[in-house]
N, C-alpha and C positions, 0 to 999 in steps of 0.2 A: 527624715529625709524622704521628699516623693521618690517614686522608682517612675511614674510617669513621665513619657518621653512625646519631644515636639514629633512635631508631623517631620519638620526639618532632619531629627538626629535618627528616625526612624531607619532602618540598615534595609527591612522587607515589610510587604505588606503579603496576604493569605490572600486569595482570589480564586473564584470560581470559575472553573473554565470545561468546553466540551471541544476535544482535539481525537481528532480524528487517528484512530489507532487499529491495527489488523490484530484479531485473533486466529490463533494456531491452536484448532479444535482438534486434539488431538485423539486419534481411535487405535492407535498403539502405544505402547510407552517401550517398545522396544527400539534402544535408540539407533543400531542397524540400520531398521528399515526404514526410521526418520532420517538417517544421513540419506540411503538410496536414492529415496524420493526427493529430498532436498537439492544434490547434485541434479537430479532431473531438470529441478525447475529453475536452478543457475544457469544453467545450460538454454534455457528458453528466455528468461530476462533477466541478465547480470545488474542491468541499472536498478532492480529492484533491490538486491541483497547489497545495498549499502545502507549499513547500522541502522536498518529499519529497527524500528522499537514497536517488539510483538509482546502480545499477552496468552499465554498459555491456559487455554482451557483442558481441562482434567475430569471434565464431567461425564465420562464417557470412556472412564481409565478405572480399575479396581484398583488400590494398591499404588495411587501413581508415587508419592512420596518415596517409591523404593527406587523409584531411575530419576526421577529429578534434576538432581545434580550430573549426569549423565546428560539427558537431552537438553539441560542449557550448554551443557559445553560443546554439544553436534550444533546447534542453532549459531554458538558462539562462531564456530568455526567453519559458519557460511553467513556470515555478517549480518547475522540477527542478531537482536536486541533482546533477551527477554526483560520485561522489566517488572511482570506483576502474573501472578496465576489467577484463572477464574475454576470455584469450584474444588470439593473434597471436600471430606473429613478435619478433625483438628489435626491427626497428624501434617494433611499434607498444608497447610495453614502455618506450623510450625517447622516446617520442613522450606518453604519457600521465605519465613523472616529469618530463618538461618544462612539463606544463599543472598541476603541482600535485597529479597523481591517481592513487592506488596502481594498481597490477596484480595479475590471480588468473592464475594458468597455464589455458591451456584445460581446459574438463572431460574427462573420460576415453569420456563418451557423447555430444559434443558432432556428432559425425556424424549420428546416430540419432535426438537428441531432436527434436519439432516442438513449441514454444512459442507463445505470444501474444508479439505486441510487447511486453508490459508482463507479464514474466512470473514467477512464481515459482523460487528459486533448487531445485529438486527438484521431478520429476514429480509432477502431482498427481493421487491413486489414492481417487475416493470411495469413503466408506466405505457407501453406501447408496443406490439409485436415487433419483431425484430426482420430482418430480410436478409438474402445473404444473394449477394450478385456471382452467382455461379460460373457466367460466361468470364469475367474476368480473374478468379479465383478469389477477388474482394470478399468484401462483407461490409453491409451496408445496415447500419444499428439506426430505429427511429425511436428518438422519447430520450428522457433521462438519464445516464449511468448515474446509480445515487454511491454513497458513501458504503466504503466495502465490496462495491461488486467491480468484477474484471470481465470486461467485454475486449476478444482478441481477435484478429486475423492470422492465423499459421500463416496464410500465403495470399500474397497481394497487399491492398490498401483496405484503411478500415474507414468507412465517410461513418461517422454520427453523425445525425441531424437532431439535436437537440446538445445538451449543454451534460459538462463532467465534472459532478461535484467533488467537493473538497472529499480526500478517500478513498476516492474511485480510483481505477486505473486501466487503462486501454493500452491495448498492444499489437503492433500488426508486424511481421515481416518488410512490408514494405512501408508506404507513410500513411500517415495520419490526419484524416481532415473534420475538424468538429464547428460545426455550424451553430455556436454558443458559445456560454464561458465554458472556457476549461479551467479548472480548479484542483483538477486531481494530477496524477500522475499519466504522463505518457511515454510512450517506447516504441519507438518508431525504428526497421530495421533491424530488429532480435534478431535475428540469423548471420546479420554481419552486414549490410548492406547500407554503403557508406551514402548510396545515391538516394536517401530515405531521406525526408522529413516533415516536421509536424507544422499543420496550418491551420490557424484559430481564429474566430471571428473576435475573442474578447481572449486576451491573457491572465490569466490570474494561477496559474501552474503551479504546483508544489515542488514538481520535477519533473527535467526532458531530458530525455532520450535520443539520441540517433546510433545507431550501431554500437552501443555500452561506452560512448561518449554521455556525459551526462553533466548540468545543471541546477541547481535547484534553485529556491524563490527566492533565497536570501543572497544570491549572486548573478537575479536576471536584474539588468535597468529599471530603477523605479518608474522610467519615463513609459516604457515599454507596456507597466503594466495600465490594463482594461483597455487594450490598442487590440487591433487584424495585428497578426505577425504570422511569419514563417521562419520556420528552425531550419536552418540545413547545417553540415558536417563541409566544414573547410579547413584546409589544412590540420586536421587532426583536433581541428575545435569546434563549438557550437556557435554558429552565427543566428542570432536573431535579428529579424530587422524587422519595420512595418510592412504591411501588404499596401500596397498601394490598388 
């Protein structure tokens, strides 16, 4: 009897794919001071810590395998994801398929590199000095946000003038204006400021933001998308519409 099956009765197919994913480079494994810090940064952008799915770097942990189970469940319990380690020894390699969570081998630059806690999976190399509009407490980005890097405003508007790839992520206090595709994450209004929102030359968004009101791509209008639009916060929802 063949075990060969039609294309038809086929249930899955195996496909290669590069999706855009945050590393949490971690330089403690005391999981303390990972919750402190983590409250921090919920506090600064709540739209982010929804079941984002993080990969935990250990490259730069002695011994991490001993808290492990510990810092995914501080991660768990500010609505991170972990879904895979990068980096260790074989213990911590059988320590992370005992939690349910793949392994990456350490990186090859993993000596060398200095990250953020919440960092991009590749150095990130702007492609243009940046500006910051002082007089209005803005901050005005020129060139690319690429994948992994987070360009913010504490206070005011943030203009990019170039485009926000898929991964990236911007955040301003007040709104957000990007003169390009947006393809990453934005957050417009983190401090609470409902009168915020985000305006794009081209939509192609992962997720929006206005005051921890939030959206993602698989609930914005397909008509919407690769259109001008502007986000604002009405009646406690996100309206998107074209820019005319």
């Amino acid at each position: 009897m063949s075990l060969k099956l039609d294309r038809a009765e086929m249930a899955f197919t195996f496909k290669g794919g590069m999706l855009p994913m945050t590393v949490m480079e971690l330089t403690s494994a005391d999981p303390e001071r990972i919750r402190e810090q983590l409250s921090g940064k919920v506090n600064q952008s709540p739209a982010f810590f929804q079941h984002t799915p993080v990969v935990l770097s250990v490259e730069k942990l002695d011994e991490p395998h001993l808290a492990l189970e510990r810092i995914c469940a501080v991660c768990r319990s500010h609505k991170l994801l972990p879904v895979a380690v990068r980096g260790g020894a074989d213990p911590v390699k059988q320590s992370a398929w005992a939690l349910g969570l793949g392994w990456f081998p350490p990186t090859a630059d993993s000596r060398t590199r200095t990250l953020e806690p919440v960092a991009p999976v590749e150095p990130v190399i702007p492609e243009a000095p940046e500006q910051v509009a002082a007089s209005s407490g803005g901050r005005i980005y020129r060139g690319t946000v690429r994948s992994g890097q987070q360009v913010s405003a504490p206070e005011g508007d943030l203009v990019v003038v170039g485009a926000v790839n898929a991964g990236a992520e911007v955040l301003a206090s007040g709104s957000i204006h990007v003169y390009g595709a947006l393809r990453g994450r934005a957050l417009a209004g983190i401090h609470g400021d409902t009168e915020a929102g985000v305006f794009c030359r081209e939509l192609r968004a992962e997720l929006l933001s206005v005051a921890g009101n939030y959206k993602r791509l698989e609930d914005i209008d397909p008509q919407l998308l690769g259109c001008s639009v502007q986000v604002v916060l009405r009646d406690a929802q996100l309206r998107i519409s074209p820019l005319e």
